[in-house]
N, CA, C and O atoms as a GROMACS GRO file, in nm:
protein
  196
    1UNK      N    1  -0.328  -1.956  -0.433
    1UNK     CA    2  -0.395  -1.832  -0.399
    1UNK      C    3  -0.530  -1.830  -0.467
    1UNK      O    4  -0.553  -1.859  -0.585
    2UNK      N    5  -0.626  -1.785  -0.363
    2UNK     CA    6  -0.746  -1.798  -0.459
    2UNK      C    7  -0.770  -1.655  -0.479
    2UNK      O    8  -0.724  -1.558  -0.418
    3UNK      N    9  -0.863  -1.665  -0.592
    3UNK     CA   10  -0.944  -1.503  -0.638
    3UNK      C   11  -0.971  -1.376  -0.538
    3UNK      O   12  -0.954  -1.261  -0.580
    4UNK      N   13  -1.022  -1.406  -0.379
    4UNK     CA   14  -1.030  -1.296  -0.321
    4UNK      C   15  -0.870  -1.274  -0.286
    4UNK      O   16  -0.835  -1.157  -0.295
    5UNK      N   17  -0.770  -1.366  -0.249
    5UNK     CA   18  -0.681  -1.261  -0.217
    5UNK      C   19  -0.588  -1.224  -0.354
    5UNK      O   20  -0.484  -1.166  -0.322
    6UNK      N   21  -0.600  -1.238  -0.453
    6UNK     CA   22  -0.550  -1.199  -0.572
    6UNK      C   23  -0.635  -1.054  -0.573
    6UNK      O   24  -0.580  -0.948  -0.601
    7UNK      N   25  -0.733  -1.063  -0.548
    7UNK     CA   26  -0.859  -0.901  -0.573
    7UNK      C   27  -0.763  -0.816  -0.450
    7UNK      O   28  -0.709  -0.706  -0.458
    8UNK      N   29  -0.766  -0.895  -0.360
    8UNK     CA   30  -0.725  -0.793  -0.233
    8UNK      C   31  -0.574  -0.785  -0.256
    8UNK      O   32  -0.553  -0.675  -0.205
    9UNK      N   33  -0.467  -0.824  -0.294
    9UNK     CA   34  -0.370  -0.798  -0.342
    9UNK      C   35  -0.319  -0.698  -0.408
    9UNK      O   36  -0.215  -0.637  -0.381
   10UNK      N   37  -0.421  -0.672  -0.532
   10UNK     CA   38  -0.424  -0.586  -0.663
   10UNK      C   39  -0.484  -0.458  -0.598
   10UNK      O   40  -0.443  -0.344  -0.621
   11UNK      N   41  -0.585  -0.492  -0.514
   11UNK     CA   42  -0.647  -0.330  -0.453
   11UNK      C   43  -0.537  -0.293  -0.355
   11UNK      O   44  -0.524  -0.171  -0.359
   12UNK      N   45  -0.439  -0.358  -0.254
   12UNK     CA   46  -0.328  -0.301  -0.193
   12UNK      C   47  -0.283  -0.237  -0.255
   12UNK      O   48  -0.285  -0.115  -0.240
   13UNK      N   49  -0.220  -0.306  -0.358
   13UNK     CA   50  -0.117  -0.263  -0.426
   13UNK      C   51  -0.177  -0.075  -0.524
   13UNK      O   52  -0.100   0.020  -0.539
   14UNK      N   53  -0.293  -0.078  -0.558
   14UNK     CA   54  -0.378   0.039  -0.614
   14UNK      C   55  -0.340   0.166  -0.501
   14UNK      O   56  -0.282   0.272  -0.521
   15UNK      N   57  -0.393   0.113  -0.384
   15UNK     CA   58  -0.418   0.176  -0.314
   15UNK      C   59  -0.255   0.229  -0.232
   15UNK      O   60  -0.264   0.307  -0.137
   16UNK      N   61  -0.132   0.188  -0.272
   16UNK     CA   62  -0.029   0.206  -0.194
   16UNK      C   63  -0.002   0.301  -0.308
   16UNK      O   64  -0.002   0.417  -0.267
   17UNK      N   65   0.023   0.289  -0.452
   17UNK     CA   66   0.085   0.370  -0.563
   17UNK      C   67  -0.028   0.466  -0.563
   17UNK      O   68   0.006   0.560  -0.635
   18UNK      N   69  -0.178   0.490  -0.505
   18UNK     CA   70  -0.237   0.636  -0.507
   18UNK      C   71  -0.186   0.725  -0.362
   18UNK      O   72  -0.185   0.848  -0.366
   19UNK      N   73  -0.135   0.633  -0.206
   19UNK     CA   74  -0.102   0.690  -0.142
   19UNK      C   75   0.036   0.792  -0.172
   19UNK      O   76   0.057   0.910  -0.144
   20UNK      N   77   0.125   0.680  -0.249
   20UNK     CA   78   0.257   0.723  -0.255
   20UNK      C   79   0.220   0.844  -0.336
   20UNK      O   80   0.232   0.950  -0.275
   21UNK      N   81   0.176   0.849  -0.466
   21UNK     CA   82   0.178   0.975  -0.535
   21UNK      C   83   0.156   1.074  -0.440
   21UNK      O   84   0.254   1.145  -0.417
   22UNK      N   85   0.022   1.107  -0.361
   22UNK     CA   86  -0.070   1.188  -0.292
   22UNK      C   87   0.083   1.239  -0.202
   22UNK      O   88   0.129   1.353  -0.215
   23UNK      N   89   0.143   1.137  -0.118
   23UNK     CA   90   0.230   1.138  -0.044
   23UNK      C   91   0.394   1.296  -0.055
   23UNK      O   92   0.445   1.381   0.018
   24UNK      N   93   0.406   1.242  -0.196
   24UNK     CA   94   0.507   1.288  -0.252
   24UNK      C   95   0.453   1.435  -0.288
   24UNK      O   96   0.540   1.518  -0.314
   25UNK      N   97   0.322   1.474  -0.294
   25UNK     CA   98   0.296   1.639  -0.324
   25UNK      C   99   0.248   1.657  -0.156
   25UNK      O  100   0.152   1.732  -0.136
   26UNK      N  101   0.307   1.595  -0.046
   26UNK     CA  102   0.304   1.654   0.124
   26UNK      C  103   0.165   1.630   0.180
   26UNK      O  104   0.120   1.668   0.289
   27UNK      N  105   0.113   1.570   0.098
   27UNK     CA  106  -0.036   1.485   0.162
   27UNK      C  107  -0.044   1.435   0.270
   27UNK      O  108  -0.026   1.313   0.271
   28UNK      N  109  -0.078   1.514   0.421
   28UNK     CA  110  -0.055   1.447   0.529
   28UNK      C  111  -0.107   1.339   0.530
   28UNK      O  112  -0.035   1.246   0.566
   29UNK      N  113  -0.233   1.313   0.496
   29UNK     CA  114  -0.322   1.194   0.524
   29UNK      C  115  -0.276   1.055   0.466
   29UNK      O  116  -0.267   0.939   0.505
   30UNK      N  117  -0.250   1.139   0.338
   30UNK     CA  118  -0.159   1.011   0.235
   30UNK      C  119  -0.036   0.904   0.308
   30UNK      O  120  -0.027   0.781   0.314
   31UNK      N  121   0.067   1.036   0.366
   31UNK     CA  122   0.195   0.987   0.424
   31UNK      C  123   0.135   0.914   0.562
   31UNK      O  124   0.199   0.814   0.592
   32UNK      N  125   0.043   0.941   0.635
   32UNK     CA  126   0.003   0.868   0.680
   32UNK      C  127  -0.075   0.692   0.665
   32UNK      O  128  -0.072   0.596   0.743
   33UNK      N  129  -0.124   0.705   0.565
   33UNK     CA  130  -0.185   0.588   0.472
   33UNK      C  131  -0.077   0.514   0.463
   33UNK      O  132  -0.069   0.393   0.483
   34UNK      N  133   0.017   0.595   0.428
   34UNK     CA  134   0.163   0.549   0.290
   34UNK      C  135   0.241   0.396   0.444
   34UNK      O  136   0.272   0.277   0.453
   35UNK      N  137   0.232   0.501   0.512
   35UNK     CA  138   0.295   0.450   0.624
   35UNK      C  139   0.206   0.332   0.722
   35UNK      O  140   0.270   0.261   0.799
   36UNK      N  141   0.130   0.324   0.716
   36UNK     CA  142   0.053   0.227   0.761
   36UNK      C  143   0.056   0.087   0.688
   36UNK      O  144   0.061  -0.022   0.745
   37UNK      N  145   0.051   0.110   0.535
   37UNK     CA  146   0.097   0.022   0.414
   37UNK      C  147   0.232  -0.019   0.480
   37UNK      O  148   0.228  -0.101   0.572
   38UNK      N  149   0.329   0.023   0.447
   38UNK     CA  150   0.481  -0.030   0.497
   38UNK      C  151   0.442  -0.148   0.645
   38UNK      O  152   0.452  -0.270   0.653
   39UNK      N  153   0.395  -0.042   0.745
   39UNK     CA  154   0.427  -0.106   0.864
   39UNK      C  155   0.355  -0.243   0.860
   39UNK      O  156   0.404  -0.333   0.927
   40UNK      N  157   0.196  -0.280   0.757
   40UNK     CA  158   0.143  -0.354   0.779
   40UNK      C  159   0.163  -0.476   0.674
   40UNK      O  160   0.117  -0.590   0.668
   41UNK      N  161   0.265  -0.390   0.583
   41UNK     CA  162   0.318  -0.461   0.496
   41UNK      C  163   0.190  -0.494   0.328
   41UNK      O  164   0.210  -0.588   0.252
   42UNK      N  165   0.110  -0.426   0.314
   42UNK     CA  166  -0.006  -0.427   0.244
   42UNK      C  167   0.046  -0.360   0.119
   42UNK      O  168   0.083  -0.247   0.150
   43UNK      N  169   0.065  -0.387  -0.027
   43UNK     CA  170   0.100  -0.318  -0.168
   43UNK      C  171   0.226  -0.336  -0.179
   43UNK      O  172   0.268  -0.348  -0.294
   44UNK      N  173   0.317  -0.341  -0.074
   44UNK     CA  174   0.471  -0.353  -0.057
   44UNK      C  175   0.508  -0.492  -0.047
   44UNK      O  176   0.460  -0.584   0.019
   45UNK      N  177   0.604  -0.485  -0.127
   45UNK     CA  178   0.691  -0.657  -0.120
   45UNK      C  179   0.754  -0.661   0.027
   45UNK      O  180   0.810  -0.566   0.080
   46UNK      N  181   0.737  -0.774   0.077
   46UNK     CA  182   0.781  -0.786   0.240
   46UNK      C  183   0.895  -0.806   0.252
   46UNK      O  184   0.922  -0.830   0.135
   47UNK      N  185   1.016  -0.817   0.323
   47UNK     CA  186   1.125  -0.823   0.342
   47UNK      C  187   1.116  -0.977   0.435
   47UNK      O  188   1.104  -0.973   0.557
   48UNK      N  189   1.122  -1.099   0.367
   48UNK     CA  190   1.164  -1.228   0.485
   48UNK      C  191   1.225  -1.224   0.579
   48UNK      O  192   1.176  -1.294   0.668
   49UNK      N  193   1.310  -1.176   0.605
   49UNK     CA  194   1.453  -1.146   0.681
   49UNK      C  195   1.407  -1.110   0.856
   49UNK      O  196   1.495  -1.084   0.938
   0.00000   0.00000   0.00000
């Protein structure tokens, strides 16, 4: 893995634990974000399967 996707990794991952908080006090925009993360699989550990 080189440096940009280690950078872009670490900013997913930033950016999924500020959606989730936002999410959890009914943040539409957030749960929207939150959910885009999952589906695209971005901050979240992927499921192989």
């Amino acid at each position: 893995m080189n440096d940009t996707n280690h950078t872009q990794d670490e900013s997913a991952q930033k950016a999924f634990e500020e959606y989730f908080e936002k999410a959890s006090r009914n943040d539409a925009e957030a749960q929207f974000k939150l959910g885009n993360c999952y589906r695209l699989g971005r901050g979240v550990a992927q499921n192989e399967k």
